[in-house]
Structures are given as structure tokens and as C-alpha cells.
C-alpha positions, 0 to 999 in steps of 0.5 A: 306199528304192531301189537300184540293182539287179543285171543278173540281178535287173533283167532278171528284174524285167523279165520279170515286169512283161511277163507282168503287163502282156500278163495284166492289160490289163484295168485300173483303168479298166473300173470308174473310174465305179463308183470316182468315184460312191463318191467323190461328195459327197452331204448329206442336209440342207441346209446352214446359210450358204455355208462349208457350199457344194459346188463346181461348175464348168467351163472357166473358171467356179466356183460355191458351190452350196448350199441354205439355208432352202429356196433354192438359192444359188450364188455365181459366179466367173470367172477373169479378173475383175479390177477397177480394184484388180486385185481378184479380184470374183465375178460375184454370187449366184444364187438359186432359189426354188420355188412350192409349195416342196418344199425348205421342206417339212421333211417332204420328204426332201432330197439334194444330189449332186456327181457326179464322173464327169458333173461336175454338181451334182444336188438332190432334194426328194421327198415321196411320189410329189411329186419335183423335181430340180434339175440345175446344170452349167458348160459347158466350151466356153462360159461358161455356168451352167446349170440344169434343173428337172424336176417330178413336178407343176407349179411355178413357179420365180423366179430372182434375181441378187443384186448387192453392189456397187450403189454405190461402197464404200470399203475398209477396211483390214482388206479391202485385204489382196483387192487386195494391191497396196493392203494397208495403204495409208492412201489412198482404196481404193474398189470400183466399182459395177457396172451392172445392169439388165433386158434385155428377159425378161433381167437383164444385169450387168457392171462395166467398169473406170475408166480413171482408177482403174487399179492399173497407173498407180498401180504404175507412177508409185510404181515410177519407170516413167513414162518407159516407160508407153506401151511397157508392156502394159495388161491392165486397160484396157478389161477389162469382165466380167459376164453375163445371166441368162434363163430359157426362159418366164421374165419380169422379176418385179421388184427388191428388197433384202435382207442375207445374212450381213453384207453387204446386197445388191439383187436383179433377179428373174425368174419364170415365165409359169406353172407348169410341170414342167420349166424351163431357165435360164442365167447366161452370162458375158463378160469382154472388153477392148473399146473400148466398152461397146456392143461389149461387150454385143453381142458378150454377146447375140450368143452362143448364148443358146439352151435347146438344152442335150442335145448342149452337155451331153453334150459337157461330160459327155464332157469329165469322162469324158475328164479322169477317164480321163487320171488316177486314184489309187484307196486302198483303194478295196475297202473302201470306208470313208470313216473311213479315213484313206488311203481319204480320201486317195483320195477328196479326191485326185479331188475336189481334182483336180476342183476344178483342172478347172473353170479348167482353161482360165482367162484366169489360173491357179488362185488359191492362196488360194481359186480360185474357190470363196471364199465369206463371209470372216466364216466364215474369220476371224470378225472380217472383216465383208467381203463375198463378194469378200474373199480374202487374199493378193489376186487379181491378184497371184500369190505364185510360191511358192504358184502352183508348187505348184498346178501341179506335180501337173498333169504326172503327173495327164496335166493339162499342158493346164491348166498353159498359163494358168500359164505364159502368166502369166509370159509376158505380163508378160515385156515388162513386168518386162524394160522396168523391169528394164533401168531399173533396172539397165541390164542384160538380162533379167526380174527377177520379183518374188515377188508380181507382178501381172497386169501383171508388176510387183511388188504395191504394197504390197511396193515400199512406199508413202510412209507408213503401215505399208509405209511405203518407206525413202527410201534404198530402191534403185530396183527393189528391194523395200521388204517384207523377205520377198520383197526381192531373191526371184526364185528362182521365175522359175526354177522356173517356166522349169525347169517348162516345160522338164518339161512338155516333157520329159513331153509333147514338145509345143511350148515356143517361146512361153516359151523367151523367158521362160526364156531372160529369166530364165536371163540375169537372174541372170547379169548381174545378179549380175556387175553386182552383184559388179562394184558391190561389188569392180570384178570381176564374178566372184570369185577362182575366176571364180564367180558371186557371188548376193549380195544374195539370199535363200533362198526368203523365209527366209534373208535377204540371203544369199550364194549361196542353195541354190534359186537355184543348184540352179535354174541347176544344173537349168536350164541343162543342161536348156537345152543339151539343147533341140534346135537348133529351140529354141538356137542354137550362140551360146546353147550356148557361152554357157550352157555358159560360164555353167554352169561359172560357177556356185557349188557347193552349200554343205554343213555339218555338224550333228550330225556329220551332213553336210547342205546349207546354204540358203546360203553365208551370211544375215544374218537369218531369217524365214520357216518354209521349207526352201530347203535341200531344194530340190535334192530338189524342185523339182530333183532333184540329190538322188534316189533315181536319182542314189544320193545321198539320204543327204545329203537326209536328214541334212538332213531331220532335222539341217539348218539348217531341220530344226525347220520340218517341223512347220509341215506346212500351206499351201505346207508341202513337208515331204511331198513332200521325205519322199517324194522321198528314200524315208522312207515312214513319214514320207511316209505320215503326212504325206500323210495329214495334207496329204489328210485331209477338211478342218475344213468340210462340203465335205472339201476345203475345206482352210485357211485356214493363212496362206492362205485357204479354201479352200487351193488350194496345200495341195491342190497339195502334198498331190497332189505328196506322193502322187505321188512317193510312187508314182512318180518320174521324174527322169531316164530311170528310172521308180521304181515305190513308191518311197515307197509303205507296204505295207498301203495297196492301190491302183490308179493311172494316172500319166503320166511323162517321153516321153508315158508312161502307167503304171497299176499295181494294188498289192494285199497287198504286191505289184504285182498288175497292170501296163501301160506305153504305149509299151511301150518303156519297160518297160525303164525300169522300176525296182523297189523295194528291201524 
């Protein structure tokens, strides 16, 4: 636990921080690539399918990579990839094969490498003095895939595109949970078949989505939202993704079939003119929505398909060095034994974030449930028999609750250019959602759903369809949503606008382009509730002139609730935040009214439990049904409750005796019980449960986390895990900067972490104590705190 500190003990601790800081400049940094090459992934024997694959990426891009029986395979994502379902589909399958092989030589020693520091993949065959390497890279500026081969002898090398989707298929049911608008609906849902053909000495592939076969006129019609279609904004009109595969010296070889795993597939090959020691070829990718089909492809084969790689490399490679330099958390790293658990944590905290890196600039954010790196379902859950395009929880719908959690960590690992295709999800669907929420109501502002689509508006299958399992109550009310979990769910939308209000705070930078969500969301919850209130009693306010937030829910666990915790503490967070913005970003209108909106606003409900006083989810709830703690929310996301306000007692009474308490032991998936842990100072509790979030992970890739409810691998379990570990080295909620404040005294580590003001703090821990120290800008050394042991 902190505490606040005496003038003498605080001025002396200041002191002692400026004399490590000016005799410790030299920091973790000097030997950062010496620490991330102890944290590469390397397996000495190939691996058995594609749940054993390694990921690679960059810019937008991921692949599996993996060696099986002697080829090199490697499944390709891009984000942005939606078809007519608004399913998320891979690109197809890459396949490499080697003639003499030296990978089907089981004599020859074998290594596949991730090397953090470059951020490529590196695989070796080598027999005696006969050696091949492989080396496959992502350009981070361009979307290519790209591969060279070096040989000590001559080889010739064939390459396949392996396509799936050849012809039209119908999806079962046990599939439509991929596109999650459709799941258990009881009509026709159909994947589309991509096009694919020989182009010249290329293969070139894509599929263009159908203009009669789009979710979003499906949505809209279900959702009453005929009357506006032509205000509302398209994103899948047009959208066209896909690519070519060429290869320098390299000539079409002819097409066949095949079948891997369960699913059978047809294959495009080229092949090399003639043996050679080195050869070069790329996958190049597009994803445009243009007006034809031609356009498209030339704007393809415009781009720089050219094999001068050595300066596009190097300027990947600088961008790795540059996204290491940002951020590092390093756990007993002198030790140096991956079968420690806290060096683990170390090591998968970078690979996790490695993971993050290759969509750092995606058309939309990180998936939750996989990213970009979901491989065969049969090896998640083995009775799904579908094909590699299957994920949970769909593609184009983003589950706010999860989404948060990926994106959360990104503020101190420096990586707040990565958060923009997060928030520009809510922003593009703004129009939207504010359209079919003044139909609905007549009022003003955005009322996002839990699980909104590309397009903004909610997922199909919550609204509810007209039979079947979904089936939607005919006394349903127009907007709001038929599934149980989520009906009445819009607390996130805040958290997203109060997020954006800490990117700012952390880096300064520009927020006009989503002031208008936030602002949006902020005026929702005010109009909507008097509204709702005046519906109920012909007064918008009650008695004592509040808010009434009612029907509500608190996160989707207490339902039909009054006054739900998250979404006061959001507002109580929000709006203050709101009112410090400089005038650039509000005017004085906006001032006094959110000043007036503040003083409307319900308090926070508290009970007793165990003769412990502890924050109630709500004021009220008719039922429960999830595996959530809401009550905890004004720890985190909000910070009411922190160790800077000196009021955490009440956070932890809650923690162990609140309504919600049995919930800590689901500790997976979305699970924040870490991360609550290490905001109100229980290191014990923290340690442990990091250790559980961060551990490697039941697959051959230790990152590879899930499925948990979710999928594999489990991208918010990541996000929450990265949270847990930073909080509990440091935490900014105001202007102090809390130093270990969670911290447990046997694990040493290194660390550079970025706080509020565009503040870098990098900090050695070593036998107990602080060993090193530097702050930029130094003006904020004054805002250092220290521990209270």
C-alpha cells in the first residue's frame, strides 16, 4: 500500500531520485537487444498442424508461420478484410516447398526463429556444410509479405496460394457464431467465392463483396431504419480485398486440389525458371472500396511490386528498434530461466506486445477474439469442423467490453499511435448510431451497443431475428435490444470517450475528430434517462432533481438496473475531464451545461457486507447474469477510488466482501480482478494474478492464450494481463506518479513506462530497492511518490 508522505520524508525522497537519476543515465536500453533476443521464440523441431504456428506481422498484416512435414506454411490476415457477413476472412494459405528439400530431410538440423528485436521470422536447414535460411518479413509501410531464401547449394523453390473459398458455401450454424450478426439465425448464410487466377508470372486473388448480399441492408431493414438508408454510411459497398503472389525468376507451375486438416482447398503454384542460391518472392496485398473491379486491380499492380527489399527492410527493422525503445518490462531478466514464472511474465509481456505491433496502424482495431492470428477451429474446440476463417464472437462486430482491454495498455507502453483505428471505430460509426437513435427516441446523441458492427449499428443477432433460437419478443421497444446480456448496455461508449480524454492527457496531442463522440455519448445519457424518467413519472429528474439511469444494466451483469455503478462513475470521471478541455475543444455553453449535468448526476450507492461498507453495482437490479464486477469500476477504468485519493479501504472491502466478490475466481478472458488488485495496492493478490493472466499459455506459441469464452489466441486476455503488470509499477491517476506501488520485493526488474504530460519513467528494481532512475522531463521528478513498506 502508499501513503501520503511527510514534507521532510518527501523532500528527502526527492533528493535521492535526483542523485540516481544524474549517476544512472546509462539505463535498460543499452542492452534492450541483448534482453529481447533471450525473449525469441525458437523451436528445434517443426511443428505438427497450425495451432503449433508462430506469429508474424507488420503494419496491418498477420501470418501463422509454421513448418509441417517439410513445407513452409503460413496463413495470411489483413485487417479490414470484411465480406458481405461482415465476417472477418483470411487472405489464404501460403506454402513453400524446397527441391532437394532440406526440411524433409530428417537428418538435417532444423530451427525456426522469432527475432523480437528485427520483428521477422528466420528458419534453418542445415546438414553438414548444406545450410538454407529462410527469412519472412511484413513491411510496415507497405502491405507486403516477404521472403528470402539463401542456400549454400542450388535449389529450386515452388510456391502455392491455397485457396478455400472456390465456390459459394453455406454456413452451418455451428459457424455463424464468425459472423455474429447471423448467429443462430435459421436462414441461408452463404460465404461468397473469391476470384482467382494467373497474372502473367503472378497469381492475383481477391474477393469483392456482392451488393445485393450486405449485412448492413440486412441490419437495417430488421432495425426499422429503412426511412434513413441513404443518410447512413456504407462501409462494405464496394470493399474489395485480396492480392498477388510473385516471385523474382519465378513462373506459373500449374493448379491442383488438396485438403488440410478438414477443410479441401485448390492451389495456384509458381515455380522457379531454375535452381538457384537465393531467391525473393512477395504476397502483396490490397483492400480498397472502389467502383469497379478494374480499378481495383490496378491500383494492385501499380504498386511497387519490385524485389529491391534491403532499404524497405531496413526501414521495417528501424521501425521494430523504434517500438522496443518506446517501452520495455524486463523480470528477473538476470537470471535468465524461462521456468520461472515471473521471468515468463517478462517474456510474454513483449511478445504479447509484439503481437499488438503488427495491426498497429489497421483499418480497424485488434480483434479480442484472435487478431490476426486464429488458425483451424478443430484445434480450439474439437468439435468445430470449419474452416480457417472461423473465429467466435465474429469479426466485424467489436464487443466494447473486451475491445477496452486491448487498448488500455497501450497508453503507458508509449503505443498511443496504435490506439487511433480504436477510436476511429466509434467515430466513423457516430453518424450512424445518431441517426437510428434520434428514430428511435427523438432525442439526441449516440446510444452504442455492446456489440456494434463496422457499421455502428448493433449485431443482428442481438436485436433478434423473427424466429428461431434469437427469436425477438414482438412487444420488444424499437431500439432496444432483444438479447438479455447487452439490452439497455451502453456504459462502454463512455469508457471509450473517457479513454480518449487519457490519450490526451498522456500525450497532448490533438482530440477534435473525436470530441463529437464523446460529446455524443455524454448527451445520450442525459437525454435519454430524462426521457425515460419523464415516460415513467411526467418529470425528467426525480425528487432531489438527479438523474434516474433506469432501465440500465451494470456492465452485463446486474440487469434492469437503477443507477448502475459504471455508468455513474463514468459520467463522474467524464464530465470533469470535459470541463478541464481548453476552450479550443468547448465553448462556454458547453461548460455551464455540463457543469449543470455534473450536479445532476446520482451518488454512488454503497452497502454493508460483512459489517464491511462496500460499493453496491447499482442502486437496484431485478436479475444477474454474468461473471462481472461493475462494483469495481471506479477503481478501474475511473480511478475515484486510488491510491492518490487515500481512499481505497472502501476498493478493498469490496474486493473481498462486495456483492460481486465470488466472481474474482473466474480469472481468464476480459477478467479485471488483476488489474483491480493492483490498483488499490494488494501485491500478493496482484503478483499472483498476474502470474496466472501472463504465464505461457497451453499451446506451442507461449502467448497463444484461451480460448476462455473467447478465442485462441485471446487477445483481451493479453490486454488484461498487461494492464495488471502496469499498475502494479506504476500508476498515474492525477498528477502524482506512484512508483511500485504493487510491486512484490523479490522480483527484480527494469522498466520504461510512459505516464501523464508525455512522461517517460525508466526504473531498475534490484534486492528491494530502486537501483536506477531517470524521469523526462525532469520537472516531473517532483511528482514522484514512493511506497509506504
Amino acid at each position: 500500500m502508499l501513503a501520503r508522505i511527510s514534507i521532510i520524508r518527501y523532500a528527502l525522497f526527492i533528493i535521492i531520485l535526483l542523485w540516481i537519476s544524474v549517476n544512472n543515465s546509462v539505463n535498460a536500453s543499452d542492452n534492450l537487444k541483448q534482453q529481447l533476443d533471450n525473449y525469441n521464440v525458437v523451436w528445434k523441431t517443426q511443428s505438427q498442424n497450425s495451432s503449433e504456428s508462430m506469429p508474424l506481422g507488420g503494419g496491418d498484416i498477420g501470418c501463422n508461420v509454421w513448418v509441417e512435414n517439410g513445407d513452409i506454411l503460413f496463413y495470411i490476415s489483413r485487417s479490414g478484410a470484411f465480406d458481405e457477413n461482415n465476417q472477418l476472412l483470411k487472405l489464404g494459405r501460403g506454402r513453400l516447398r524446397l527441391e532437394p528439400n532440406i526440411f524433409a530431410d530428417s537428418e538435417a538440423v532444423f530451427s525456426q526463429e522469432l527475432k523480437l528485436h528485427d520483428g521477422y521470422i528466420q528458419i534453418i536447414g542445415q546438414k553438414g556444410y548444406e545450410k538454407v535460411a529462410i527469412n519472412l518479413w511484413v513491411d510496415v509501410y507497405k502491405p507486403q509479405i516477404n521472403i528470402s531464401l539463401t542456400s549454400t547449394s542450388e535449389v529450386k523453390l515452388t510456391a502455392f496460394y491455397e485457396n478455400w473459398r472456390t465456390a459459394d458455401r453455406q454456413l452451418p450454424m455451428l459457424e455463424r457464431s464468425a459472423c455474429f450478426s447471423y448467429s443462430a439465425y435459421d436462414g441461408d448464410v452463404v460465404t461468397y467465392k473469391d476470384s482467382i487466377r494467373y497474372q502473367k508470372n503472378a497469381v492475383l486473388w481477391y474477393h469483392r463483396n456482392r451488393p445485393d448480399k450486405l449485412l448492413i441492408d440486412f441490419c437495417i431493414k430488421q432495425q426499422g431504419l429503412t426511412a434513413v438508408k441513404d443518410e447512413l454510411t456504407n462501409p462494405q459497398k464496394n470493399l474489395t480485398f485480396g492480392g498477388v503472389m510473385l516471385g523474382k525468376g519465378m513462373i506459373p507451375a500449374g493448379t491442383g486440389s488438396g485438403k488440410y486438416v478438414d477443410t479441401p482447398f485448390t492451389y495456384w503454384s509458381l515455380t522457379s525458371e531454375k535452381p538457384a542460391k537465393n531467391h525473393q518472392m512477395k504476397f502483396a496485398l490490397h483492400t480498397d472500396q472502389t467502383n469497379t473491379i478494374e480499378q481495383w486491380e490496378e491500383d494492385l499492380l501499380s504498386s511497387n511490386l519490385s524485389f529491391k527489399n534491403s532499404e524497405k527492410w531496413a526501414r521495417t527493422k528501424t521501425w521494430w528498434h523504434n517500438y522496443w525503445e518506446r517501452s520495455y518490462i524486463f523480470i528477473n531478466a538476470d537470471k535468465n530461466d524461462p521456468t520461472d514464472p515471473a521471468w515468463q511474465v517478462g517474456r510474454n509481456y513483449q511478445l504479447f506486445r509484439y503481437q499488438l505491433g503488427c495491426n498497429a496502424y489497421g483499418a480497424y482495431p485488434t480483434k479480442f477474439n484472435g487478431g490476426l492470428f486464429t488458425f483451424d477451429p478443430v484445434f480450439v474446440t474439437l468439435n468445430n469442423h470449419g474452416t480457417p476463417d472461423y473465429r467466435a464472437w465474429g469479426g466485424g462486430s467489436h464487443t466494447a467490453q473486451n475491445q477496452r482491454l486491448v487498448y488500455w495498455p497501450m497508453l503507458k507502453s508509449g503505443d498511443s499511435d496504435m490506439m487511433i483505428p480504436q477510436f476511429n471505430f466509434y467515430k466513423n460509426g457516430l453518424k450512424n448510431v445518431e441517426i437510428a437513435t434520434n428514430l428511435y427516441w427523438g432525442h439526441k446523441g449516440c446510444g452504442f451497443s455492446e456489440h456494434p458492427e463496422t457499421f455502428g449499428l448493433p449485431a443482428a443477432s442481438t436485436w433478434g431475428f423473427d424466429s428461431g433460437q434469437r427469436k425477438r419478443p414482438l412487444d420488444t421497444e424499437s431500439g432496444v435490444l432483444a438479447n438479455r446480456y447487452v439490452c439497455h448496455h451502453h456504459a462502454n461508449q463512455l469508457e471509450f470517450s473517457f479513454m480518449i480524454l487519457e490519450y490526451y492527457r498522456f500525450t497532448g496531442k490533438d482530440i477534435s475528430d473525436y470530441l463529437p463522440f464523446i460529446k455524443s455519448s455524454l448527451r445520450f445519457f442525459d437525454e435519454h434517462y430524462q426521457l425515460r424518467q419523464q415516460q415513467r413519472t411526467g418529470k425528467a429528474l426525480d425528487e432531489n432533481g438527479k438523474l434516474v439511469f433506469y432501465p440500465s444494466t451494470a456492465a452485463e451483469m446486474y440487469k434492469i438496473a437503477k443507477n448502475p455503478v459504471d455508468v455513474i462513475a463514468g459520467l463522474k470521471t467524464t464530465l470533469p475531464r470535459m470541463l478541464a478541455l481548453p476552450n479550443k475543444y468547448i465553448d462556454e455553453d458547453e461548460k455551464k451545461y455540463y457543469q449543470e449535468y455534473l450536479e445532476r448526476l446520482p451518488d454512488i450507492s454503497f452497502d454493508t457486507k460483512n459489517k464491511y461498507r462496500v460499493i453496491k453495482p447499482a442502486e437496484s437490479w431485478k436479475y444477474v447474469a454474468n461473471m462481472e464486477i461493475p462494483e469495481l469500476y471506479p477503481v478501474f477504468p475511473y480511478g475515484l477510488f486510488s491510491i492518490e485519493n487515500g481512499n481505497t479501504q472502501v476498493a478493498i472491502n469490496t474486493y473481498f466482501h462486495g456483492e460481486s466478490n465470488k466472481k474474482r475466481s473466474f480469472t481468464a478472458c476480459w477478467s479485471q480482478v488483476g488489474i483491480f488488485a493492483s490498483r488499490i495496492g494488494l501485491t500478493d493478490e496482484a503478483a499472483h494474478l498476474v502470474v496466472d493472466k501472463l504465464a505461457d499459455s497451453s499451446k506451442r506459441f507461449p502467448t497463444f492464450w484461451g480460448p476462455g469464452p473467447d478465442w485462441i489466441p485471446d487477445t483481451d486476455h493479453g490486454g488484461a494481463g498487461m494492464i495488471n503488470l502496469q499498475e502494479m509499477l506504476i500508476q498515474t491517476i492525477n498528477d502524482k506518479i506512484y512508483l511500485l506501488p504493487s510491486w512484490p520485493k523479490e522480483w527484480d526488474v527494469q522498466f520504461r513506462l510512459h505516464s501523464s504530460e508525455n512522461t517517460i519513467v525508466e526504473c531498475t528494481f534490484s534486492k528491494g530497492h530502486i537501483t536506477k532512475l531517470n524521469v523526462s522531463p525532469r520537472k516531473r521528478l517532483k511528482d514522484i511518490a514512493e511506497s509506504n513498506d
